[in-house]
N, CA, C and O atoms as CSV, one atom per row, in Angstrom:
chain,resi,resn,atom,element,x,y,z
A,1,UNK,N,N,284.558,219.874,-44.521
A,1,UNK,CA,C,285.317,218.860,-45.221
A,1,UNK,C,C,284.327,218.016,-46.037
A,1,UNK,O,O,283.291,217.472,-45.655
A,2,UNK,N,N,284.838,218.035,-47.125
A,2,UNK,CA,C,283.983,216.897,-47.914
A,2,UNK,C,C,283.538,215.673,-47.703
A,2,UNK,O,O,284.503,215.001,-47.339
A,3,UNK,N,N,282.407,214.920,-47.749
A,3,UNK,CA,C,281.769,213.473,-47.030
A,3,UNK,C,C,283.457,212.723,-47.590
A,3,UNK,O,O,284.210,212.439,-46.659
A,4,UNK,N,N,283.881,212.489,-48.769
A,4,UNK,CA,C,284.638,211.475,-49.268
A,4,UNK,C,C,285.882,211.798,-49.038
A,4,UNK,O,O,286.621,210.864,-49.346
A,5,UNK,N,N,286.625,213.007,-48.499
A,5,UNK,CA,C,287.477,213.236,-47.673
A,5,UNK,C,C,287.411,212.874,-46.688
A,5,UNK,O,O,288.424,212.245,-46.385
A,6,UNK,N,N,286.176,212.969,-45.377
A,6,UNK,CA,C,285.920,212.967,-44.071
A,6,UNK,C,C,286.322,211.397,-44.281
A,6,UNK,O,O,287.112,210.829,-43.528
A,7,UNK,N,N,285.725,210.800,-45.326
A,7,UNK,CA,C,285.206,208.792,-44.813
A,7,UNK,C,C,286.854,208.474,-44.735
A,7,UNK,O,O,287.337,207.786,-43.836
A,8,UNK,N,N,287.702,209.128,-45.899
A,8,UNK,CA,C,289.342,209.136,-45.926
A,8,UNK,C,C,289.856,208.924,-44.847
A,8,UNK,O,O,290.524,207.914,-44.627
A,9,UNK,N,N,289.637,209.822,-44.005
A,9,UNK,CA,C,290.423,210.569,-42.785
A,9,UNK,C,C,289.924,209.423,-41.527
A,9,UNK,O,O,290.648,208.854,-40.710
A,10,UNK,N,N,289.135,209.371,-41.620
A,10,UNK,CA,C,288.387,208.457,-40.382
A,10,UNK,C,C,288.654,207.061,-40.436
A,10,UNK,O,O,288.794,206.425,-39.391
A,11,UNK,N,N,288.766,206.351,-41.914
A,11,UNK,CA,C,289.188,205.045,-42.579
A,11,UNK,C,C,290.795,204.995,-42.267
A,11,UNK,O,O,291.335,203.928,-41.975
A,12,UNK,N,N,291.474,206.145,-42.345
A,12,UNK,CA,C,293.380,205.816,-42.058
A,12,UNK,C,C,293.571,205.936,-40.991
A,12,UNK,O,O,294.511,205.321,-40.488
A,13,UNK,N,N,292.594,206.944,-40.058
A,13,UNK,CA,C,293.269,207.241,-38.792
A,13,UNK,C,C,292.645,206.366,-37.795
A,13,UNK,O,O,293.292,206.138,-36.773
A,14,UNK,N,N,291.139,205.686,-37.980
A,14,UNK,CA,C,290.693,205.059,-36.787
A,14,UNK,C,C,289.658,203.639,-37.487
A,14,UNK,O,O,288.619,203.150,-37.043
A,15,UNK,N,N,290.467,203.286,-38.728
A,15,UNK,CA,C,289.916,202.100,-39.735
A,15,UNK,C,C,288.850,201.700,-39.391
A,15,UNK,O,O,288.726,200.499,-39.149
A,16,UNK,N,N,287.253,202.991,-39.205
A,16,UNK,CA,C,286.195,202.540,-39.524
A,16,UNK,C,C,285.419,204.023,-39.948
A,16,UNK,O,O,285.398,205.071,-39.302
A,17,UNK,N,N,285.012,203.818,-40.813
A,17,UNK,CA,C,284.322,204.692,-42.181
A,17,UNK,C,C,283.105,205.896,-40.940
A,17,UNK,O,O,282.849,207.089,-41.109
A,18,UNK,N,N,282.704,205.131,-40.002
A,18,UNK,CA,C,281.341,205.694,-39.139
A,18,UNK,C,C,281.839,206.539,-38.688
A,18,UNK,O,O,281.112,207.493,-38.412
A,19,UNK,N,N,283.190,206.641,-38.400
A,19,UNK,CA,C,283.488,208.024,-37.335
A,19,UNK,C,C,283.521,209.347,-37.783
A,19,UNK,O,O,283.611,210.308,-37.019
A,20,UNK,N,N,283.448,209.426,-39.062
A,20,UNK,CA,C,283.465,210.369,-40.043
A,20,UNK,C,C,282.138,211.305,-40.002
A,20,UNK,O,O,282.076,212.534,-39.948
A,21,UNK,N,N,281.194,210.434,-40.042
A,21,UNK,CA,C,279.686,210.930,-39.207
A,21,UNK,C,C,279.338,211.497,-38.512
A,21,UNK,O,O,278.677,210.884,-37.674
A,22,UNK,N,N,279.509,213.356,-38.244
A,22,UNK,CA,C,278.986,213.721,-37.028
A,22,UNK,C,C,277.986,212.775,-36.159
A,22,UNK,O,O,278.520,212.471,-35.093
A,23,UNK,N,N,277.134,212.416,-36.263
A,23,UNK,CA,C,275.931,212.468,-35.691
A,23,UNK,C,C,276.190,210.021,-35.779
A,23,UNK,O,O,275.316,209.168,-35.624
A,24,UNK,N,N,277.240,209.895,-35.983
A,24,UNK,CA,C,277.282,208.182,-35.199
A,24,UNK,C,C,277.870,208.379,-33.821
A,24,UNK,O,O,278.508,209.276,-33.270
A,25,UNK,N,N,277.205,206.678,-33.332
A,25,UNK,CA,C,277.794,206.868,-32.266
A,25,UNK,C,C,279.308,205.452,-32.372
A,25,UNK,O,O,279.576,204.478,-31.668
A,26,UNK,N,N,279.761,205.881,-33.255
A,26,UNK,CA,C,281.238,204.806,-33.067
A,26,UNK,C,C,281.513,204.777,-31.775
A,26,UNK,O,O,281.421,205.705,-30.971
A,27,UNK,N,N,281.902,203.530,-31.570
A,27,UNK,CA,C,283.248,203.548,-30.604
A,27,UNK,C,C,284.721,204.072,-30.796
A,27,UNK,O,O,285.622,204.349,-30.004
A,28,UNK,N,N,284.598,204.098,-32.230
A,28,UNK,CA,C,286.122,204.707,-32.797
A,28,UNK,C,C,286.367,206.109,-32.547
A,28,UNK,O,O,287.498,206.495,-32.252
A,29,UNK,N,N,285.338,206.937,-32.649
A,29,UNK,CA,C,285.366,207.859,-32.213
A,29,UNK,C,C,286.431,208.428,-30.812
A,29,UNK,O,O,287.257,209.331,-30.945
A,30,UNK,N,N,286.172,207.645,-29.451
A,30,UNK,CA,C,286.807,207.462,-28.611
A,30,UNK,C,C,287.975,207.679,-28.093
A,30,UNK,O,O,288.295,208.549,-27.283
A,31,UNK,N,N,288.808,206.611,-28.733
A,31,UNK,CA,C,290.296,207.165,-29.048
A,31,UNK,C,C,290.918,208.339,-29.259
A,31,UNK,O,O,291.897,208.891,-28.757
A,32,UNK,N,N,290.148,208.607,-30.107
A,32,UNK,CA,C,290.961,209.964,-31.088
A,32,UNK,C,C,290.751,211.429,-29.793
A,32,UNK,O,O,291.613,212.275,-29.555
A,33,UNK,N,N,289.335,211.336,-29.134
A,33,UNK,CA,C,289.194,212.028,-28.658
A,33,UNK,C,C,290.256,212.278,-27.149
A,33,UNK,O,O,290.911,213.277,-26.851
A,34,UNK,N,N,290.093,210.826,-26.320
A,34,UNK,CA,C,291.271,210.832,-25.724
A,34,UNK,C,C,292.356,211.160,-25.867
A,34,UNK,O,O,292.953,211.476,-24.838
A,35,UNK,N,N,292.979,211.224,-26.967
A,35,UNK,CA,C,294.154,211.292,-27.751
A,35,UNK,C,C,294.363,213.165,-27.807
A,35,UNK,O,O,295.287,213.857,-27.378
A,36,UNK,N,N,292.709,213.664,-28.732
A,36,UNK,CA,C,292.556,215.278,-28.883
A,36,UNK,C,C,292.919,215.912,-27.304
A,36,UNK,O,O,293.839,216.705,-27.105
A,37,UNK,N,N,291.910,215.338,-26.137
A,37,UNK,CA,C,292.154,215.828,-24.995
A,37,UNK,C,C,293.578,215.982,-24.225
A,37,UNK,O,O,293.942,216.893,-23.481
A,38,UNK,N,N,294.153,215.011,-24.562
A,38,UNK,CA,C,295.737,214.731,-24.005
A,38,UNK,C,C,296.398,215.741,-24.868
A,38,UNK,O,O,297.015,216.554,-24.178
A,39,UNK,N,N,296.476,215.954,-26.084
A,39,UNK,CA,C,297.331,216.910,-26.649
A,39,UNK,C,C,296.714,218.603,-26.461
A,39,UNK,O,O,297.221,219.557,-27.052
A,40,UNK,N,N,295.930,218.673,-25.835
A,40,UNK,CA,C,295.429,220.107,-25.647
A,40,UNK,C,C,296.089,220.532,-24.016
A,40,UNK,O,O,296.786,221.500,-23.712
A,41,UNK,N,N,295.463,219.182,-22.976
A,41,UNK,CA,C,296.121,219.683,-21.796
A,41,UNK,C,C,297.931,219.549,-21.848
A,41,UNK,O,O,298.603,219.867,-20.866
A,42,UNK,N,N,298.470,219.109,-22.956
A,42,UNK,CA,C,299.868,218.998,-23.074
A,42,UNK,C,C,300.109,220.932,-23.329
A,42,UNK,O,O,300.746,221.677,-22.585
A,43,UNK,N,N,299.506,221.238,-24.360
A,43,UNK,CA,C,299.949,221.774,-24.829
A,43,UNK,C,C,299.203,223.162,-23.752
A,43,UNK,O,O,299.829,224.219,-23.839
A,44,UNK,N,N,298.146,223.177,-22.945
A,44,UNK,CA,C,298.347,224.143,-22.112
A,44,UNK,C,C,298.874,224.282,-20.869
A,44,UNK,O,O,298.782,225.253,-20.118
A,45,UNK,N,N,299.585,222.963,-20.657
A,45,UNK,CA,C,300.234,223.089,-19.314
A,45,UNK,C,C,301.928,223.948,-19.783
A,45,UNK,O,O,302.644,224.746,-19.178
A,46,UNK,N,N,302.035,223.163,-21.366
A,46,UNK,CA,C,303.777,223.858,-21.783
A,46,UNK,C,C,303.365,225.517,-22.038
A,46,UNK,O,O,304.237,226.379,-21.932
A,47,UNK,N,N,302.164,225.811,-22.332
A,47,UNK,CA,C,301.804,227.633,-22.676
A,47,UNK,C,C,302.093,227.492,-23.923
A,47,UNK,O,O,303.228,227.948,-24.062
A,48,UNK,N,N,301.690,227.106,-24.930
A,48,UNK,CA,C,302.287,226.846,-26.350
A,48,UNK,C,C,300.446,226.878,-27.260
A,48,UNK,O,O,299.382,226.379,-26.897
A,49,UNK,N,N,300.665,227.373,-28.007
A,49,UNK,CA,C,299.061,226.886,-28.780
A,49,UNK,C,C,299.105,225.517,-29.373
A,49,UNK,O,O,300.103,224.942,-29.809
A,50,UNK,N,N,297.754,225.036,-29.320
A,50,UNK,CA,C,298.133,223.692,-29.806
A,50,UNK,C,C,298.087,223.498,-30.812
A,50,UNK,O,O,298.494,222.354,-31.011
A,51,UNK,N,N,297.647,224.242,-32.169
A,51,UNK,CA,C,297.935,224.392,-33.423
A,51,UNK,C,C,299.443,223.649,-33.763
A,51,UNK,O,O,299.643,222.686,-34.503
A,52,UNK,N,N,300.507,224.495,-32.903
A,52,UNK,CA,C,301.841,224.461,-32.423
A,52,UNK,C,C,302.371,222.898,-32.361
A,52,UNK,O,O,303.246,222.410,-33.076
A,53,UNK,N,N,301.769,222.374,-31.534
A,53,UNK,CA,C,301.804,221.360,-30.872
A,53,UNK,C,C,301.640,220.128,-31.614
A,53,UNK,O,O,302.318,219.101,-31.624
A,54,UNK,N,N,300.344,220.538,-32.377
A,54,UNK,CA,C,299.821,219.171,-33.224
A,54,UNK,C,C,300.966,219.224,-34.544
A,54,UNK,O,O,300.688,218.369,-35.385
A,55,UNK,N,N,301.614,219.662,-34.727
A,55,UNK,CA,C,301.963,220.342,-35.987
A,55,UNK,C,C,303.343,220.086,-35.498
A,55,UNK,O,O,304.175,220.311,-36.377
A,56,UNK,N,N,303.871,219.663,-34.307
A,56,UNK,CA,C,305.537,219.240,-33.790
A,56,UNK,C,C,305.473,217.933,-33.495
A,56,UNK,O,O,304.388,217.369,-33.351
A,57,UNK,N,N,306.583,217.341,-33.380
A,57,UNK,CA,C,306.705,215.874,-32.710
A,57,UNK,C,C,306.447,215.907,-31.180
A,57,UNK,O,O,306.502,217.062,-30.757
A,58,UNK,N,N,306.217,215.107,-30.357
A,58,UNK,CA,C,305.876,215.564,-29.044
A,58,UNK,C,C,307.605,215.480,-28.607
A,58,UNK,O,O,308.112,215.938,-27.583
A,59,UNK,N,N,308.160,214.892,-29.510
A,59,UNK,CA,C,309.807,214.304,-28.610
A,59,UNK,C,C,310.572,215.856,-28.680
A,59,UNK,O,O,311.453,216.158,-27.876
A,60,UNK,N,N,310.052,216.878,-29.871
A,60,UNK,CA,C,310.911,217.806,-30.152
A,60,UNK,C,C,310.063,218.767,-28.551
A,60,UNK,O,O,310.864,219.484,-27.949
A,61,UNK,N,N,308.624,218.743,-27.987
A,61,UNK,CA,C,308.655,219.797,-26.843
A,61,UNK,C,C,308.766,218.649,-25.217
A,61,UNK,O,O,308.398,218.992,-24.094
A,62,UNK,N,N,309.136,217.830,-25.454
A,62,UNK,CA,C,309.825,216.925,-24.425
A,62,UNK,C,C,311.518,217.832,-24.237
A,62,UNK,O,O,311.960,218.255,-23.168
A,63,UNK,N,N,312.400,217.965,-25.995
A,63,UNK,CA,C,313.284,218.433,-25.468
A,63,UNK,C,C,313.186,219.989,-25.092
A,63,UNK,O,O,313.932,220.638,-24.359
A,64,UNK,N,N,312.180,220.354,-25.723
A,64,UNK,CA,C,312.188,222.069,-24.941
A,64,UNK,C,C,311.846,222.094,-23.410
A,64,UNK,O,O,312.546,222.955,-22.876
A,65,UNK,N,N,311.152,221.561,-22.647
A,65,UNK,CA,C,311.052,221.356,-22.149
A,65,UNK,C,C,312.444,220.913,-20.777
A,65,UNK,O,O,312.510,221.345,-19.626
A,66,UNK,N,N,313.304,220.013,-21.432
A,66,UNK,CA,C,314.127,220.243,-20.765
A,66,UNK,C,C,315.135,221.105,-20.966
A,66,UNK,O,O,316.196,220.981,-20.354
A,67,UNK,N,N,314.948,221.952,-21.734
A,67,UNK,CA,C,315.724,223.025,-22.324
A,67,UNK,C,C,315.537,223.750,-21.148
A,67,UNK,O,O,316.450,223.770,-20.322
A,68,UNK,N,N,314.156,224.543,-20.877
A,68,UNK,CA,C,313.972,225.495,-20.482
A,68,UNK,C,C,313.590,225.116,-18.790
A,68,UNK,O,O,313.548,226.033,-17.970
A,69,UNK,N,N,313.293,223.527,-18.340
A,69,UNK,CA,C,313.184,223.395,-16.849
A,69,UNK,C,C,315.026,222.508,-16.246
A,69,UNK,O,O,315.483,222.428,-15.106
A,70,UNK,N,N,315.517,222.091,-17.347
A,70,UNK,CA,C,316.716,221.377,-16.947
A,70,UNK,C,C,316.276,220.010,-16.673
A,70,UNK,O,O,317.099,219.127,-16.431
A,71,UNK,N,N,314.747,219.749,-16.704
A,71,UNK,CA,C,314.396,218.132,-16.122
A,71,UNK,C,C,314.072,217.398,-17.281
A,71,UNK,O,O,313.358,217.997,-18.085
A,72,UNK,N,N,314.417,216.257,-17.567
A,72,UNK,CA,C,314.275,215.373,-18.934
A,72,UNK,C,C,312.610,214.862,-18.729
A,72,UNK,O,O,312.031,214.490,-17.708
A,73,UNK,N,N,312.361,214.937,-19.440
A,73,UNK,CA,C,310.838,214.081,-19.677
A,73,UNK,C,C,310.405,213.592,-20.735
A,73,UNK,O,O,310.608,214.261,-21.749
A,74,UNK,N,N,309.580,212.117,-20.896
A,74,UNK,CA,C,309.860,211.759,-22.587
A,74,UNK,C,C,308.862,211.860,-22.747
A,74,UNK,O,O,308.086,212.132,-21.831
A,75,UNK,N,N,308.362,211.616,-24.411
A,75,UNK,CA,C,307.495,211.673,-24.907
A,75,UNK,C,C,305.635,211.037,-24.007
A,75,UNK,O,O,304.488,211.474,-23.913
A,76,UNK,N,N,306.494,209.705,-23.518
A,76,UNK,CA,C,305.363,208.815,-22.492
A,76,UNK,C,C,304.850,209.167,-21.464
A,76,UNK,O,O,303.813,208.675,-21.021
A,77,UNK,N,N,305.659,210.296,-20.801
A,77,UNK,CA,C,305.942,210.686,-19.886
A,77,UNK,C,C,304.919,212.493,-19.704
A,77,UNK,O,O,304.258,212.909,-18.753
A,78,UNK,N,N,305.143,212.974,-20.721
A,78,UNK,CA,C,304.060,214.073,-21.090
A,78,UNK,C,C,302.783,213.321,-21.483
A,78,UNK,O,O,301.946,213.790,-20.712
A,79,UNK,N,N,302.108,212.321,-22.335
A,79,UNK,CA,C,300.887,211.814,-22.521
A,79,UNK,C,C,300.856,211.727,-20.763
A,79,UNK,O,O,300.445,212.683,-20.106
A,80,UNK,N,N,301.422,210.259,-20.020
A,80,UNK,CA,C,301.111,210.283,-18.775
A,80,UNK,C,C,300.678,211.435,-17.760
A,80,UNK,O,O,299.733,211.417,-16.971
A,81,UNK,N,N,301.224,212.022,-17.892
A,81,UNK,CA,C,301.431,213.454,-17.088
A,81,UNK,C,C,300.169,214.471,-17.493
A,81,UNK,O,O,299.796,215.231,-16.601
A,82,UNK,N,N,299.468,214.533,-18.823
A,82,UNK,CA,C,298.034,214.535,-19.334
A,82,UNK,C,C,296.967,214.217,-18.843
A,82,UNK,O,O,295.958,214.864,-18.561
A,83,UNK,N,N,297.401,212.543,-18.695
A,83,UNK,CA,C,296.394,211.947,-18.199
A,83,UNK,C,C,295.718,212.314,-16.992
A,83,UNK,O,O,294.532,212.528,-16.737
A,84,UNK,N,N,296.925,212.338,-16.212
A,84,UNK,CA,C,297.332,212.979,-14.856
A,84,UNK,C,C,295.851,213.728,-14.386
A,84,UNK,O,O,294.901,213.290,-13.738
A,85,UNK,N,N,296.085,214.933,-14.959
A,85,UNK,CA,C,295.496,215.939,-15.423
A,85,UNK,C,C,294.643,215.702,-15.438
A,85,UNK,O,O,294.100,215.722,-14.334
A,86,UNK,N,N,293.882,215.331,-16.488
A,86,UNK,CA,C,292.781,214.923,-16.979
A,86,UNK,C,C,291.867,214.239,-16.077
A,86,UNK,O,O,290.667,214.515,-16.058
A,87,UNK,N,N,292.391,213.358,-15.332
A,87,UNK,CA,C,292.310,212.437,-14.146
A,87,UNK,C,C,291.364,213.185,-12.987
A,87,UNK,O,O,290.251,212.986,-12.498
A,88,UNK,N,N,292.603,214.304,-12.803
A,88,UNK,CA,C,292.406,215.652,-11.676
A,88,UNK,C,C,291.293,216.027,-11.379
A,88,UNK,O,O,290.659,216.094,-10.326
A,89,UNK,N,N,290.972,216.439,-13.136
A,89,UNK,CA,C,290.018,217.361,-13.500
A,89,UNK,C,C,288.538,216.542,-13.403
A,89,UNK,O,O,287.459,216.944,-12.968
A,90,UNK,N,N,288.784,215.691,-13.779
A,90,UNK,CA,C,287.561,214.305,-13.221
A,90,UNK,C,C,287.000,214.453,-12.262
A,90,UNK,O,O,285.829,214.784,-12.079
A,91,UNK,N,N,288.049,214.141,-11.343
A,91,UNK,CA,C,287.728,214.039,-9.740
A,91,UNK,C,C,287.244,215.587,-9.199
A,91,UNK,O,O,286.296,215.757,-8.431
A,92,UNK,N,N,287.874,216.395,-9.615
A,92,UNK,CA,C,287.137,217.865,-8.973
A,92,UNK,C,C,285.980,218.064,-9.483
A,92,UNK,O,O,285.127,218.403,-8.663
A,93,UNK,N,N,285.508,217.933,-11.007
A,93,UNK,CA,C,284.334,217.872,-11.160
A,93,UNK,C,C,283.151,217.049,-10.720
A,93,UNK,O,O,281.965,217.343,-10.573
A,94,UNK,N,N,283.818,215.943,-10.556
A,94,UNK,CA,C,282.516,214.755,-9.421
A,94,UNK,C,C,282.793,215.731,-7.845
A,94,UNK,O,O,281.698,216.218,-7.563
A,95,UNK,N,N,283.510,216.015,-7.125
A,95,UNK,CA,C,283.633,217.053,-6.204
A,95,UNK,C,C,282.515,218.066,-5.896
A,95,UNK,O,O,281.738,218.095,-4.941
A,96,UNK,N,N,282.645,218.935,-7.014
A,96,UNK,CA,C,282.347,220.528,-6.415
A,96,UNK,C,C,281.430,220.146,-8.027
A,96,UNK,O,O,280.883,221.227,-8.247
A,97,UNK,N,N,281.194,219.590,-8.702
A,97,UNK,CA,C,280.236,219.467,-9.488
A,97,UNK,C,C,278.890,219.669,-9.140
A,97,UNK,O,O,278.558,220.172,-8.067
A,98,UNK,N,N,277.726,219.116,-10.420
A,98,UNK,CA,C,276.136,218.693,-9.681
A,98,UNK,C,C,276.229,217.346,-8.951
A,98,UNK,O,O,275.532,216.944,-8.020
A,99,UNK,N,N,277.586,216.537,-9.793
A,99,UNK,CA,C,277.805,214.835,-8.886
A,99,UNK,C,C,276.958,213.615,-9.696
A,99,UNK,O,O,277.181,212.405,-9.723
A,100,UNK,N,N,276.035,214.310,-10.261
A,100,UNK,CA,C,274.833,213.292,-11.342
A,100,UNK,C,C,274.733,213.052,-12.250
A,100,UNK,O,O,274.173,211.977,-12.468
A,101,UNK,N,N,275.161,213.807,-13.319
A,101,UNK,CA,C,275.391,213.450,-14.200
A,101,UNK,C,C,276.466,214.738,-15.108
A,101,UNK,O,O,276.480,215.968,-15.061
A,102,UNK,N,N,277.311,213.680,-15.919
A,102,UNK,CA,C,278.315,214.828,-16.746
A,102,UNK,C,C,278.294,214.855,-18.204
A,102,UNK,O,O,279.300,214.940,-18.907
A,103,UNK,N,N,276.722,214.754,-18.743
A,103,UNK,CA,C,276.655,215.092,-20.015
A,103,UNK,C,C,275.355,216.377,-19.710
A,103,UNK,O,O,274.459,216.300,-18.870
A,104,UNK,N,N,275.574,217.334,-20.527
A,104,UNK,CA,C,274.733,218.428,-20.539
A,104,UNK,C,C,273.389,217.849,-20.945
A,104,UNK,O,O,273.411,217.060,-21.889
A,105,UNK,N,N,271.846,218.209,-20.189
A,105,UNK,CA,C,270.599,217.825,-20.503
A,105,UNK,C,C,270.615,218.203,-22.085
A,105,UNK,O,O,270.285,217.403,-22.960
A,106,UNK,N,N,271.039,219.516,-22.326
A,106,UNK,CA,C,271.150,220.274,-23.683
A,106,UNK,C,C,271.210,219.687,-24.473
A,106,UNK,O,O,270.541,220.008,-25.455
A,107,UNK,N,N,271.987,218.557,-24.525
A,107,UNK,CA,C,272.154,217.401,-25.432
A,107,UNK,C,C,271.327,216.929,-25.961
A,107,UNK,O,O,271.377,216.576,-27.139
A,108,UNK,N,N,270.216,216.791,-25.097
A,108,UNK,CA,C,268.961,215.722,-25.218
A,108,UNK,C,C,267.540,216.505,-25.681
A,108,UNK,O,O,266.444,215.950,-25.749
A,109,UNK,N,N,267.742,217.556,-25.905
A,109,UNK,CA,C,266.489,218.895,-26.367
A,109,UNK,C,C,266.710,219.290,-27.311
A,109,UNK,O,O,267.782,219.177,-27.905
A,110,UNK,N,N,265.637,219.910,-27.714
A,110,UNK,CA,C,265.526,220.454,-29.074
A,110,UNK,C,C,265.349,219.710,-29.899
A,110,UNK,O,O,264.838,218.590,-29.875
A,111,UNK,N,N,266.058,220.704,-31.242
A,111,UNK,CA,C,265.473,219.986,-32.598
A,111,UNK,C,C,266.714,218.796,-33.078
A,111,UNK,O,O,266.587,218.249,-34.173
A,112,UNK,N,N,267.735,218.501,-32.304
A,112,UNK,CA,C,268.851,217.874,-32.908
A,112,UNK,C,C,269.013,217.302,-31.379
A,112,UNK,O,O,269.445,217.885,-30.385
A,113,UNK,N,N,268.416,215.688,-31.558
A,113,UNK,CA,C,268.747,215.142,-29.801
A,113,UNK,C,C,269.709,214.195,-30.153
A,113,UNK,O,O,269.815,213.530,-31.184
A,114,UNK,N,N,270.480,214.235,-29.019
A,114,UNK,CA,C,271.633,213.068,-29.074
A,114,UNK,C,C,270.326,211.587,-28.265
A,114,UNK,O,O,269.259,211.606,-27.650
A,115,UNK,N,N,271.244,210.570,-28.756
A,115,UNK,CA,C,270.269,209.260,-28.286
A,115,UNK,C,C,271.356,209.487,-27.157
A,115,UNK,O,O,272.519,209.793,-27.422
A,116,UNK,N,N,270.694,209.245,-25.407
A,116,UNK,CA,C,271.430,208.975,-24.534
A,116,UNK,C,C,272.024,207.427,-24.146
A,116,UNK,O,O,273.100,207.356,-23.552
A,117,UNK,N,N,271.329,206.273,-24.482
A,117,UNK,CA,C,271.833,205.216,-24.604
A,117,UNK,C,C,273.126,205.080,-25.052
A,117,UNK,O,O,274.058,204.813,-24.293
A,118,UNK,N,N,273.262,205.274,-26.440
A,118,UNK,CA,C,274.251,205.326,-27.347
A,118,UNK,C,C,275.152,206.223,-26.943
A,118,UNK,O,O,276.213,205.788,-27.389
A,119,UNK,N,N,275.435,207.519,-26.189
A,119,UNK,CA,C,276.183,208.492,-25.217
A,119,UNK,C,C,276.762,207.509,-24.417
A,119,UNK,O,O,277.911,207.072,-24.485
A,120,UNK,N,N,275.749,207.159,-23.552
A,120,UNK,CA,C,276.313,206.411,-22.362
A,120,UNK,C,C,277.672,205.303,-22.911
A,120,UNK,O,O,278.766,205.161,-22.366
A,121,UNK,N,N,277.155,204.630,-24.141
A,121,UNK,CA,C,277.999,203.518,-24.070
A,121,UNK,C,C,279.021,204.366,-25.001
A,121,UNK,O,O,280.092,203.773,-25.128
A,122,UNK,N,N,278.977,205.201,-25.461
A,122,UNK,CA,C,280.815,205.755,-25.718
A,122,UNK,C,C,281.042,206.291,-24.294
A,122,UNK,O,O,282.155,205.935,-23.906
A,123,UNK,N,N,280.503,206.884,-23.548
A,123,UNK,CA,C,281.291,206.875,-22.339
A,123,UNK,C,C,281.907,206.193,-21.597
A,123,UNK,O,O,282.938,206.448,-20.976
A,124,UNK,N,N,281.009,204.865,-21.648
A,124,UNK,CA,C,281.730,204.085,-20.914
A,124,UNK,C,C,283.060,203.523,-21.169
A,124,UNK,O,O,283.866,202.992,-20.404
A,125,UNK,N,N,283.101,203.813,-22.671
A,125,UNK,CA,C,284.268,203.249,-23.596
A,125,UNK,C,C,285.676,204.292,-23.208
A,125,UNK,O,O,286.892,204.114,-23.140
A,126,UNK,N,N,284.575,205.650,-22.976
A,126,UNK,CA,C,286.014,206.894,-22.859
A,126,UNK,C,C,286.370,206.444,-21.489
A,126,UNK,O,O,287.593,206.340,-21.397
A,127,UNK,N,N,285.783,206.157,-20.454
A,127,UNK,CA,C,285.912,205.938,-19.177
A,127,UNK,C,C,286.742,204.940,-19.122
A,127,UNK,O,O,287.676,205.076,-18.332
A,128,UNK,N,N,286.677,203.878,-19.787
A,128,UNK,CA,C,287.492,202.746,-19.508
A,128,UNK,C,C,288.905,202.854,-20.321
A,128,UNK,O,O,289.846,202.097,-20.078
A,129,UNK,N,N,288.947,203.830,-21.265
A,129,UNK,CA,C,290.009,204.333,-21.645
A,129,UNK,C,C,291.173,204.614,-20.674
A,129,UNK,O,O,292.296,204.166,-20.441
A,130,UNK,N,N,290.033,205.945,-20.054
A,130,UNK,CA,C,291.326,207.083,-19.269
A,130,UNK,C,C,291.309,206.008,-17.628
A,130,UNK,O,O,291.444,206.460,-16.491
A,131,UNK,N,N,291.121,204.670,-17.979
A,131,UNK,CA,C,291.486,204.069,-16.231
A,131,UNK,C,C,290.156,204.226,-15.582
A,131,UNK,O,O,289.983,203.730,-14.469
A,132,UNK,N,N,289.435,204.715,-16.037
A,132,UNK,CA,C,288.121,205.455,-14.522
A,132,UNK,C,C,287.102,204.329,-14.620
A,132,UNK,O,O,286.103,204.474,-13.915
A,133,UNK,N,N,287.188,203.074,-15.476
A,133,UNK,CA,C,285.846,202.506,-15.775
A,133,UNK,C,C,285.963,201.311,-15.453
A,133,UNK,O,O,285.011,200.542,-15.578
């Protein structure tokens, strides 16, 4: 995507120009990602691609959904139910994980290092997002 497209996209959807930046460490960033994660485990718990998914209203596979289980569930109610999830998947990985840390060393080597400071504190931001922080 083009730099002056990307600054577009990042300026309407999360009104700050940095997130557009592979390589910043916004906090804006954050959101969106929470947001990416919730619509992926939505869309693989319904068996649907999420191409699919991003590309529907969530209210239109709320009603498939009760189409095909007979149980109503709303739109709030699938994000929640994500989270859920997401939540789950947390906790089993601090579990049966290494337990020490959950950003890959990989990150931090080579010729392209992430700053871990600046990691940490969007994590803490994603963390306090999804409840965990």
């Amino acid at each position: 995507m083009p730099k002056k497209e990307a600054e577009k996209m990042a300026t309407m959807f999360v009104r700050d120009v940095e997130a557009a930046y592979p390589w910043s460490y916004s906090e804006s960033k954050v959101r969106p990602a929470v947001l990416w994660e919730n619509l992926h485990i939505i869309a693989d718990s319904l068996a649907v691609c999420v191409i699919a998914l991003l590309t529907t209203p969530l209210k239109l596979w709320a009603g498939a959904y009760k189409a095909v289980t007979g149980e109503g569930i709303s739109e709030e109610e699938l994000m929640r139910t994500a989270e859920r999830i997401r939540t789950f998947e947390g906790l089993f990985t601090l579990k049966y994980g290494n337990g020490k840390d959950d950003l890959s060393p990989r990150l931090f080597e080579g010729e392209v290092k992430l700053d871990r400071e600046k990691l940490e504190e969007m994590k803490r931001v994603y963390y306090s997002l999804r409840g965990m922080g």
